[in-house]
Each structure stands twice: as structure tokens, then as C-alpha cells.
N, C-alpha and C positions, 0 to 999 in steps of 0.2 A: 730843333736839336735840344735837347736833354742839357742837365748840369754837367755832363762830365762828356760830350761831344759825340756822345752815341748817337746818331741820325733817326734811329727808327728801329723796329722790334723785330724789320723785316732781316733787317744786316744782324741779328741778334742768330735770329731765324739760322740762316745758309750757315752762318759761322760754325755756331753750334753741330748744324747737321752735319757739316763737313767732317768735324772732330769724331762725333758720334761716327761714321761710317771708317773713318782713321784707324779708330780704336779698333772695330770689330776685324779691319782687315787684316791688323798686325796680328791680333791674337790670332786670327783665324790660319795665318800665314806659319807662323807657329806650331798650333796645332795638327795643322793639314798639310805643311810642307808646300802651300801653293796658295795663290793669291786667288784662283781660281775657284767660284763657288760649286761646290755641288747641290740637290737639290735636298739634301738635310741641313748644310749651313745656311743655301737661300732660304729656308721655315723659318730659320733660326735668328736670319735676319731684320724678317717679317715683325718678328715678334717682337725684337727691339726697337723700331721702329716703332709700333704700334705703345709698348709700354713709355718710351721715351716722350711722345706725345702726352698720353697719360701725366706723367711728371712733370709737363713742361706746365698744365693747366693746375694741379694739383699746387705747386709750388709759385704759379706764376711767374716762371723764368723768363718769359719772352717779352717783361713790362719791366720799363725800363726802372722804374721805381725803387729796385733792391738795389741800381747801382747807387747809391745815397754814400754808404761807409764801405771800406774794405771787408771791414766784419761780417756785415747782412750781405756782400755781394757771395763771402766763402760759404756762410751757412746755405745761403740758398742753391750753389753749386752742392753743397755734402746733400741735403734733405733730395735734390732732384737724384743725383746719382742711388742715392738709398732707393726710393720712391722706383727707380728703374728698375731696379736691382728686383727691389720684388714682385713688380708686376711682373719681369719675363718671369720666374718660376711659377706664381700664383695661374697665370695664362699656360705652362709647360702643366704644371702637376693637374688645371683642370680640363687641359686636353686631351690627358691623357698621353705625354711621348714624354717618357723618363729616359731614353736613351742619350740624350742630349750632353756632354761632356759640362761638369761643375766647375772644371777648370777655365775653360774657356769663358764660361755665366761670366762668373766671378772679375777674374783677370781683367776682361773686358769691362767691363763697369769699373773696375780697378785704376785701368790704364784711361778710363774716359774722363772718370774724374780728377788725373791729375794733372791730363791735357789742359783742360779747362781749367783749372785753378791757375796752370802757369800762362797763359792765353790772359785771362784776367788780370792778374799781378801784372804783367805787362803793360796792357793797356789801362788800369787804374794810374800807375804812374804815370804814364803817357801823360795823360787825362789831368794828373794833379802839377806838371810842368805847363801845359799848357794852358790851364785853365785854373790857375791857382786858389783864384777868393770862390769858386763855384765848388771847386771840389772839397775845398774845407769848410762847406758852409754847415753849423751844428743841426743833427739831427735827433729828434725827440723821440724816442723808443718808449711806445707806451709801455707797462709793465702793471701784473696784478697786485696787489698789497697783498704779503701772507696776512696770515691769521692764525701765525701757530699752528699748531696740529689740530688745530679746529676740522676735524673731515667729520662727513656724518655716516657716522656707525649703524642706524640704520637703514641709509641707501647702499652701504659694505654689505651688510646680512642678508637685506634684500636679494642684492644682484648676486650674491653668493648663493642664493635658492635658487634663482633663477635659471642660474648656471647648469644646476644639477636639473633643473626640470626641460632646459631647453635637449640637453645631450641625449636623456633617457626617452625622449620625446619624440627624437627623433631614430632612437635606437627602434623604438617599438614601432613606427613608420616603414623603416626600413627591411625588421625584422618580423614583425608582429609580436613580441614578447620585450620585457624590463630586462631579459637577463643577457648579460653580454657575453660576446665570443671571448675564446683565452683571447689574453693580450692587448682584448682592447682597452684594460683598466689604466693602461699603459696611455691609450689614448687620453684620457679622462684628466689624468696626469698633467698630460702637457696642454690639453686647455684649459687646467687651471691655472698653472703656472703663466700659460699666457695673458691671462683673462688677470693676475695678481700684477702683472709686469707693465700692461700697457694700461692696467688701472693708472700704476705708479705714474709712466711718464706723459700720460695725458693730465693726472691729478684732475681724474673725475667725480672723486666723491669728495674734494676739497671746496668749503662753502665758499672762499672766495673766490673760487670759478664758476660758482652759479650765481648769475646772472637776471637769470627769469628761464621760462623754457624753452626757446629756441635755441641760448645760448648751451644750455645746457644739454639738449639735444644734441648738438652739433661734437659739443665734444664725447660725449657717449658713442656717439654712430663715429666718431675718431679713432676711437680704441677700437668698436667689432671690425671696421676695416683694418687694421692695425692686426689684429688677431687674425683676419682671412689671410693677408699676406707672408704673415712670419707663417702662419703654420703650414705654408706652402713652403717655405723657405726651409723649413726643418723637415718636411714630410722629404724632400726636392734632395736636397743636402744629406740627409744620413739614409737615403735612398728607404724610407717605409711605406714602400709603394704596396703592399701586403695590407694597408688600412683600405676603407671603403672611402672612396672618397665624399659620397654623403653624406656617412658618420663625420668625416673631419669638417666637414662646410658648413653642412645643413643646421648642426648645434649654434654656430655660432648666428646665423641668420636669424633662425630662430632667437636667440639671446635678443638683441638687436629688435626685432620686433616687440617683444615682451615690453623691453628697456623702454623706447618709446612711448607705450600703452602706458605703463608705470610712470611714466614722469609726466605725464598730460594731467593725472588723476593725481599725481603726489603735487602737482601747481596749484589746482584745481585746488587740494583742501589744504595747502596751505595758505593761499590769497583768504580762503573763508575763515580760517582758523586766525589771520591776521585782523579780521575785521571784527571779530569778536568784540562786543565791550565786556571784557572778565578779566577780573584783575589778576595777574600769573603773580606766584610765588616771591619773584624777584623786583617785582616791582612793589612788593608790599614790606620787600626786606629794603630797597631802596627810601621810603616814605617815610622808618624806623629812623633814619640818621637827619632829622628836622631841625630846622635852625630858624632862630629867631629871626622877622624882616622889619625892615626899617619903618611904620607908620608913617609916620612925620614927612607925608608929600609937598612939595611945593603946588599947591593947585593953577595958582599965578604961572609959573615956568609952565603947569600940562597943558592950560590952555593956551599959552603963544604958540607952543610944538602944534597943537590942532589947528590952530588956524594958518599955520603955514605952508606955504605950497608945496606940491606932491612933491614936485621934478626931482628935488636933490634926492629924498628920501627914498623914492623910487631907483633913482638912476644908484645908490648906494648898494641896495638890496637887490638890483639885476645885474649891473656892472660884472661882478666877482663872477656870475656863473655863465650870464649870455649876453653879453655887451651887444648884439647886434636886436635884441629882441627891444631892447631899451629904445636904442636907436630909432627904429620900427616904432615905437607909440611915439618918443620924441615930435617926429618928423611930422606925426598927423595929429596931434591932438595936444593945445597950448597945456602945459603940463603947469606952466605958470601962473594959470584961471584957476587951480582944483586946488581945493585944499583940501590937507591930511585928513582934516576928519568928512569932508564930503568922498573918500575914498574906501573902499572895501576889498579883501581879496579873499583865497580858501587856496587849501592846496589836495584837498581830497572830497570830490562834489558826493560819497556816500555818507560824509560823516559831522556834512554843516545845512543845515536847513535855508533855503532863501528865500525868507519868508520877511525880511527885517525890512517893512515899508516905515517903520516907524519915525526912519533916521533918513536925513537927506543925503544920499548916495546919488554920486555924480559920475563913477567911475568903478567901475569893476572889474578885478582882474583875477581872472581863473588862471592855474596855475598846474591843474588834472585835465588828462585829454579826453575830451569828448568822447571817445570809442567806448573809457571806461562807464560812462551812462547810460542805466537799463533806459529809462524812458528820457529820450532827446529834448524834443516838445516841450513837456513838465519842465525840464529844468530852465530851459529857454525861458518859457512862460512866466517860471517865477523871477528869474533874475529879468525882464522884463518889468513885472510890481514892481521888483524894489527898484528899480531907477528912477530918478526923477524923468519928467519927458526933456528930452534933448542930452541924458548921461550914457555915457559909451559905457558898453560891454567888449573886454578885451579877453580869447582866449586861444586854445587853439586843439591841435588833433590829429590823427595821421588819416589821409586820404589813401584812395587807391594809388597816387602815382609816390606820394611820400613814401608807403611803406615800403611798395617795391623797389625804390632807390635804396631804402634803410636792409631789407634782405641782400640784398645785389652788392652793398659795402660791408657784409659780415662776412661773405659764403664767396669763393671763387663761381664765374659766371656760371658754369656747367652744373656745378651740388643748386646755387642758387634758383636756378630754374627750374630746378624738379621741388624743390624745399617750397616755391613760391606757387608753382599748379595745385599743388596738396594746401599750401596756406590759403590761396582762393576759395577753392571749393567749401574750406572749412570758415572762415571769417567773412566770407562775400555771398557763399550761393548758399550754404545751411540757413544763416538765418531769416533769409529770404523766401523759403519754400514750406508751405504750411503744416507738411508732421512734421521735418526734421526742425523747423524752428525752435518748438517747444522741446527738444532735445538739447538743442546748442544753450538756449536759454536756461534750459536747469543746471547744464555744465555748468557754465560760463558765468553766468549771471549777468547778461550781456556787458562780460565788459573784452574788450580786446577786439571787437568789430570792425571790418572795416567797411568806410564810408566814401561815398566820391564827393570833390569839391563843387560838385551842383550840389548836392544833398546837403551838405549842411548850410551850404549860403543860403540854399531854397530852404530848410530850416528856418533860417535866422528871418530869414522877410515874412516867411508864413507867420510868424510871431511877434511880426510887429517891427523889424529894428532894418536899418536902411544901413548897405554894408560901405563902411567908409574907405577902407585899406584891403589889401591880401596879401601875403610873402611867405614863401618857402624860406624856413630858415633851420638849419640845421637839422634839415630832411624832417621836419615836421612845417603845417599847413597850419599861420598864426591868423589871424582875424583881427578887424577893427569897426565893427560896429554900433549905430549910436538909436538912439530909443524916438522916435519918430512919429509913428503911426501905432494904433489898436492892430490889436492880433486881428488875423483873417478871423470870420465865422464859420469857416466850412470845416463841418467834424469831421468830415471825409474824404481826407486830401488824398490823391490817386497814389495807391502805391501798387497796383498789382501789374499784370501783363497789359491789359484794356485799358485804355485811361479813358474819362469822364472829359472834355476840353470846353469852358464854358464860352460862346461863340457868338458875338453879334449876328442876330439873322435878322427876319420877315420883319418890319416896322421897328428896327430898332431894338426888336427883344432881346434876350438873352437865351439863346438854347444852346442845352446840352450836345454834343456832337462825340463820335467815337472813334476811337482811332489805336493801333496797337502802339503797344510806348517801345518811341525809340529814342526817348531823354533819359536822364535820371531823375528819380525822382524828387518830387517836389519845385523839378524844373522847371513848371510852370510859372512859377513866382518870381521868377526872374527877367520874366522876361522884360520890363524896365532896364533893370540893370544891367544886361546884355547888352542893348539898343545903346546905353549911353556909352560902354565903354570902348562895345565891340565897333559897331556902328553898321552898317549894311553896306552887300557888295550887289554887285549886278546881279540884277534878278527881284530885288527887294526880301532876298535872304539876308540874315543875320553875320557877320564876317568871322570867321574861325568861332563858331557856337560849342564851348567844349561841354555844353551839356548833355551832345550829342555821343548816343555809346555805339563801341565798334558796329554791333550789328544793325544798330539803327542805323547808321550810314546805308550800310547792302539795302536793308528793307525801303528806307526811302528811294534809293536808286528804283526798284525793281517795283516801287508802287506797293507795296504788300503791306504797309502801314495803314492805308485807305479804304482795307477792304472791308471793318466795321461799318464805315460813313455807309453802305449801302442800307444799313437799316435806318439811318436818316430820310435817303431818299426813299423807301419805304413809306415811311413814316410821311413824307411830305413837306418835311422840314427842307430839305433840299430839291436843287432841280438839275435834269444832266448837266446843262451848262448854265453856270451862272459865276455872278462875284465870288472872289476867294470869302470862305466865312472868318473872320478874324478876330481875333484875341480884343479886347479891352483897349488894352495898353496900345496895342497894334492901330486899333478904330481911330483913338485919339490923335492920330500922328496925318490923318486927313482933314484938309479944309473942309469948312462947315459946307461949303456947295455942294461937296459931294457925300458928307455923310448924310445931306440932304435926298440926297437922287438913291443911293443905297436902301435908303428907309422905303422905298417903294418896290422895290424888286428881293426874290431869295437868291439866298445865296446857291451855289451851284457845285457838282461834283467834278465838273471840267470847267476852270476858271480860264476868262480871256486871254491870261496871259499866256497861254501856250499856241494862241494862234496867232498874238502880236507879239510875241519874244519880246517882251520890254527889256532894259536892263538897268535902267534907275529907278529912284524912288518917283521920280516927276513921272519917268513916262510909263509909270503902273499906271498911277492916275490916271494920266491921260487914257489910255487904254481902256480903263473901268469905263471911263464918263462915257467913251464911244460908245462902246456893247453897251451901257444902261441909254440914250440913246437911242439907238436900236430897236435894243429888245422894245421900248414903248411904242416905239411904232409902227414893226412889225418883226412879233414876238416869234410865231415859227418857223420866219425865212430866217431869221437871225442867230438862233439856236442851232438851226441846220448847217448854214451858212460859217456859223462859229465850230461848230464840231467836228467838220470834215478839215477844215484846217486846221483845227489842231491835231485830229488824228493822224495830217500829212506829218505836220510838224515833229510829232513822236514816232512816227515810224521810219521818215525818210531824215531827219534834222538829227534826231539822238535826242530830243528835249526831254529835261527828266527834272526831277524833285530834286533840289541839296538839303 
């Protein structure tokens, strides 16, 4: 139960519909003289229906959240009944049935919303008698800071061209020629008037509602839906059913597309235009008004401040903006042993070089998200030098599951999921695919990328640093890593479809084995770290491995991940049945008896264990030692012998890959 004793969204739900269906029947009863639907007012009911839904997602009525204050509970009631309001005509004027009576529209949204308001007043009371300290508990209303009349003048001129290029764009579409029918100038009119109006009350070209570009996306595409619906409302309303309805739609759609184009490319240069080192005008008019500084240091005082431990200083300077991010290093790393001057940090990894081995740095704290770094690796690599060995690297970044929470709390769920397919393809699969990469990359300069949390832990260990901590905090993915080991040497760590998987085989060597990737990459390198935190389930698989990506699951299921290793056994590297080939890290985790017995036999494409279904770690073993066994003694009753059972075992048992 909620603050204010509401049970559920579900009782929110029938209530609501009740009302809604109330309304339509009085007006309807009114109008038509009978309670009784015909089959123009059953359309008609469809349709509200259908829009009423629409409003209920748009404004989020059905969550219980807006009942907080009386205030946000009425606004949210006025926004849904408006939002109704225009979807039924937006849906009448582009189905084409203007016969529809405006009285009725209207009335009916009229009478629904003042049901509901008195329905609420009601039960708010209710709500505040019986639940006193819960329903006056204060609620914090975010709110934007003006900036004065600060709007920008040239996204006004811009979208004011635009305007004129979408309309005439779509006239000549429609028409084949620039020049309009009488009357339509008429049209032109009212979308600009429209397109001035819901500038105003979305305050789209106000710089303090830009944000960065999604946010500002979202309210751009605010106002053209805003514009599709009034100009149904007006087309609907003074009945100018005599316009094309293409002309009145299709400009704005168009707009709207343009709008988007435009503000990816106006982010675009101005992130670049920001990174500039050139001194602007006002900063130089700034430098003019110079004031003498005090010389005369206490050197005695600057050196006690450096030798003293981080913790206060730190916890000073995080405290005010992320208290829990503090908490977080608090918790894992004696803040007490580090001193201020064995400490380092940056707030913008394009515009500080980390290159500074000169100074004993024990501790590092980045303070820019990793997504914004062209090359990962590099930076890794160098904040890696400068640490002493045994100094944490603290930072952090948004992952693939971070950002999609971070989308999903901006945008109601339905905008959010079409906002979030078009942001993958662009941040996840362009710059992963070898033309468009180099596309993404000139945009972008890779920063805004997103990344999965194998990938940069597998990151962090390919480069040497052993991950101490992990925590989601405030829908970004923070890190705690300490400096341990030398970087890997291998310049060619797997990142494409094929992976490379280096594999104890024949005598203990090391060979290459192939296999399609159904990790993330650089998940290889993890696999230590996995083993320690995850720990292994039946089967001698890894316990909830989230290195593992959606499709990799299906493919290992169905075996299709395996179907490179055939050029092993080609090759001769392998044999139909034999030892599973295993990782390193993997090899390690057996007694020396058996890595003993392994060193003589290869490995195999059908390992024993799908004809002994082992399910612990002991009785793999056991299992290996048997077939190795075996096989020395009689090597092709035992292959045989081994194969037909397991083939039972996967065709009749279900046995498969996790």
C-alpha cells in the first residue's frame, strides 16, 4: 500500500474506467436521448477508449506516485483529460469521420474530468484523516533554474526555416509544384502559429532546458506531437475538413525529423566547439579585471595539508554531490593509509595527460565516464604507469544495463523503448561494425558509447589491475580497482564475431581453439574473477556468468557456438571425444594428478562429461580421470564406447551447453 492507502494501480485502473465510461454515457444519453449505443456512438466509444489509454501512459496516471500532493494529483488529472481530449480528434480528423458531434467530444472530457477531480478530493481527504504523518509527508518538486531570457536565437531562426522547408516539402510531395492552392496560406498560418505557441509552453529553445541531446530531443519531439494534436483539434473544431490532410500532418512530421537531424549535428559541434583550446572574447575580457595574490605561502602549513590523509578531504569534496559514491571507496579502501599528496584525480580524461610516473600516486580518481574515451586501453594503460604497484584506480561509466535504467527514468516506458532500440543501434551496434564505425567515430569522437560491464572489467584486467569492488550507484556503474599485475601482451585481444580462446591442449601446450563469441568482449580475462565471486554450479559451469550476451545463451543452447572448433579437429588439434580443452585459469583449479594424466591425451570435441553427467566440480574430475583411463587402454572401444552415450544423452536426456 502506497502513502496515502491506495492498494494498487489495478483499483486506480476500474475506477478510473468506470468514470470514463459514466461520462461518455451521460453525454451520450443527452445527446441521443437514450442510453442505448448505436453503431456511430459505439466508434465513438472505441476511440475513447483507445485515446484514454494513450493518456493514461503519456501522463502516467495509473502510478501511484502523483498521489504525493493534492496539487500534482489535479495537474495530473487536467494533463490526462487534455491528452484525451486530443487524441480522440487527432484519431477522428486522421480517420477520416468529421461527422462526429464536438459537443459531445468536448462535454464528455468535460464532465470526465470533473468526475475525477471530485472522486480524488474525496479520497485525498479520506487518505489525509486516516493516514495523517504519510499524507503530509514533504515532497521535493524538482524544478529548472531560469536563466532569464537566455533562449537561443539561432535554434528560433533555425527551426523557423525549417518550418517553411518542411510545409513546402511536403506541398510539392503532395502536389508536385512550391505553389499552393487558394487558402492554403491559411494553413501555413496556423502552423506557425502552432509551431510559436508550443515553442512557448514546452520552452524549447530555452538554454536551461537543454540539457545535452536526448534531453533536448525529447522536448522538441514534445512540441511536434503537441502540434499534431492541436491541429487536429482546430482542423476538428472549426470543421476545415476542405484541408488535405497530408498538408496539415505530413509538414509537421517532417519538422520533427529535420529537428532531430539538426540537434544531433548542433551537439555534435558544439561538444567540439567546447573542447577547443582558444581563448573566446570573454574570457579575455574576464583576465582584464587582475588582482594582486598573496606570495607569502606558509610552505610548513602546505606540507602538513600533503601529508595528511585523504579520507576527510575526500569525503569533503564527494559528500555535497554523491554521498554514496564516498561511502563506496570508504567501505573498500583504508582512506586512512593515503595521503593527500600520494592522491591524484581529473575531471575531463580529453584534457589531462596521464603520463605523471614521476610522483608517488597511490590512488586515482577519475571523475569523467569512461564512454567519453576514444581509445579505453590507452587510458587504462597509462593510469596503470602512474600508479605505484599495489595503488587503486577509482572510476566509473555507464554500462549497457546503467544507461537503459537512466533512459527508462527520463521518458515514460512506451516513448522510452522506441528512444532506447534507436539508441542501441546507434551507441552499441555502429560502433562495432567496421564501415559504420568509422562513421560513428568522426561524429562522435567516440565519446557517448555504450559499453557492457564485462567489457570494461575485462578492460581493467587486460591491463593489468585486479577489480577490487562494483556498485551501481545512481544509475551509473562505479569501479574499484587496484594495480597488481603487468598488462596482458597480447596486441590482439578478441573483439570481433570469431574469438581466438587460448586452450591447454596435447602435452600441456597452449593452443589456439575457435569458437563464435557468445561473451562480451574481453570476457576472457575474467575468468579468475568470475570463478572467485560467481563460484560454479552443477555441471562445473560458472554460476549466473553475466558475461554471457542474450544471443550467446540461444547459441550455446543449440551448440552453434562450436561449430569453428571443427577446424581444430581438422587441424588435429582435437579429437571427436576427448577432455574438455580448458582455459588457464580453468587448468589450474585441478590437482596435479590429473593435470598429470591430461598432459598425455587431446583434448576432444565431445567431452566425457555428457556421457557421465557429472554435476560437481569433484565428480568432473572424476569422470576425466575415468575416460583418461580408458582411452590408454583401449583407445577406440572407449571413444566409441564414449560417443554413443553421449549422443544417447543429448538426444534422449536434453544434455546441452550453459
Amino acid at each position: 500500500m502506497n502513502k496515502f492507502g491506495f492498494k494498487s494501480s489495478l483499483q486506480i485502473f476500474i475506477l478510473d474506467f468506470f468514470l470514463l465510461n459514466l461520462s461518455f454515457f451521460i453525454c451520450n444519453y443527452f445527446k441521443q436521448g437514450s442510453i442505448l449505443l448505436s453503431l456511430r456512438s459505439a466508434t465513438l466509444l472505441l476511440l475513447f477508449y483507445l485515446s484514454w489509454v494513450i493518456a493514461c501512459f503519456a501522463t502516467r496516471k495509473l502510478k501511484t506516485s502523483w498521489h504525493s500532493t493534492y496539487r500534482i494529483g489535479m495537474i495530473t488529472l487536467f494533463k490526462s483529460c487534455l491528452y484525451m481530449g486530443y487524441s480522440v480528434v487527432f484519431l477522428i480528423v486522421i480517420l477520416g469521420m468529421p461527422n462526429f458531434s464536438r459537443l459531445q467530444i468536448f462535454f464528455t472530457c468535460l464532465t470526465f474530468l470533473l468526475m475525477e477531480m471530485i472522486v480524488w478530493s474525496v479520497l485525498f481527504r479520506v487518505a489525509q484523516k486516516r493516514y495523517p504523518k504519510r499524507a503530509s509527508l514533504p515532497v521535493e518538486i524538482p524544478r529548472l533554474t531560469a536563466v532569464g531570457s537566455k533562449s537561443s536565437f539561432f535554434q528560433f531562426g533555425m527551426d523557423l526555416i525549417f518550418v517553411f522547408i518542411a510545409f513546402f516539402t511536403a506541398n510539392f510531395l503532395k502536389r508536385g509544384t512550391l505553389v499552393l492552392l487558394p487558402s492554403y496560406d491559411l494553413l501555413l498560418l496556423i502552423i506557425l502559429g502552432l509551431w510559436a505557441f508550443t515553442a512557448f509552453i514546452t520552452g524549447k529553445f530555452k538554454k536551461s532546458n537543454q540539457q545535452g541531446f536526448y534531453f533536448s530531443l525529447w522536448q522538441w519531439l514534445k512540441a511536434g506531437i503537441f502540434m499534431l494534436t492541436m491541429i487536429a483539434a482546430i482542423v476538428f473544431g472549426f470543421r476545415l475538413f476542405e484541408f488535405s490532410r497530408f498538408q496539415g500532418f505530413a509538414p509537421i512530421l517532417l519538422l520533427m525529423l529535420i529537428e532531430a537531424v539538426f540537434l544531433r549535428f548542433y551537439y555534435w559541434w558544439y561538444e567540439n566547439r567546447e573542447n577547443k583550446d582558444i581563448e573566446s572574447i570573454k574570457g579575455i575580457q574576464r583576465l582584464q579585471n587582475q588582482e594582486e595574490l598573496v606570495i607569502d605561502t606558509d610552505i610548513d602549513k602546505l606540507r602538513d595539508r600533503l601529508l595528511e590523509p585523504v579520507r576527510d578531504k575526500l569525503q569533503a569534496k564527494l559528500s555535497p554531490y554523491n554521498d554514496s559514491l564516498f561511502n563506496f571507496i570508504d567501505k573498500h579502501i583504508d582512506l586512512n593509509k593515503i595521503l593527500c599528496m600520494e592522491t591524484a584525480s581529473e575531471h575531463n580524461s580529453t584534457k589531462f595527460s596521464l603520463t605523471s610516473d614521476k610522483f608517488p600516486i597511490r590512488m586515482f580518481l577519475s571523475l569523467d565516464k569512461i564512454n567519453n574515451i576514444r581509445r579505453i586501453n590507452k587510458y587504462f594503460l597509462d593510469t596503470h604507469n602512474m600508479l605505484l604497484p599495489g595503488g587503486y584506480y577509482i572510476g566509473y561509466g555507464h554500462t549497457i544495463a546503467t544507461h537503459r535504467e537512466w533512459l527508462y527514468s527520463k521518458f515514460s516506458k512506451e516513448i522510452a523503448r522506441y528512444i532506447y532500440m534507436i539508441d542501441f543501434c546507434f551507441t552499441r551496434i555502429m560502433p562495432k561494425l567496421p564501415v559504420l564505425q568509422n562513421i560513428y567515430f568522426t561524429l562522435t569522437k567516440g565519446k557517448n558509447r555504450v559499453i557492457s560491464r564485462a567489457e570494461v572489467l575485462g578492460r581493467l584486467c587486460f591491463c593489468g589491475f585486479k577489480i577490487i569492488a562494483e556498485k551501481n550507484i545512481d544509475q551509473r556503474f562505479c569501479f574499484i580497482v587496484q594495480k597488481v599485475k603487468t598488462p596482458a601482451i597480447d596486441e590482439s585481444p578478441t573483439y570481433g564475431p570469431i574469438v581466438t580462446l587460448k586452450r591447454v591442449g596435447y602435452n600441456n601446450d597452449i593452443m589456439p581453439t575457435y569458437k563464435f563469441r557468445t561473451m562480451h568482449t574481453y570476457s576472457e580475462y575474467l575468468q579468475e574473477y568470475v570463478v572467485e565471486t560467481q563460484g560454479l554450479k552443477k555441471g562445473g559451469k560458472l554460476e549466473n556468468d553475466f558475461r554471457l550476451t542474450t544471443w550467446g545463451i540461444l547459441m550455446r543452447k543449440l551448440w552453434i557456438d562450436e561449430l569453428p572448433m571443427l577446424y581444430n579437429w581438422v587441424k588435429g588439434d582435437l579429437q571427436l571425444v576427448g577432455v574438455r580443452p580448458l582455459s588457464v585459469q580453468y587448468f589450474n583449479m585441478y590437482n596435479d594428478e590429473l593435470k598429470k594424466m591430461r598432459k598425455g591425451v587431446k583434448p576432444g570435441l565431445v567431452p566425457p562429461f555428457y556421457a557421465d553427467l557429472p554435476e560437481t566440480f569433484e565428480e568432473i574430475c572424476e569422470s576425466e580421470k575415468l575416460y583418461i583411463q580408458a582411452f590408454l587402454k583401449h583407445p577406440i572401444k572407449t571413444q566409441w564406447n564414449y560417443f554413443w552415450r553421449a549422443f544417447s544423452n543429448i538426444i534422449f536426456k536434453g544434455a546441452r551447453s550453459k
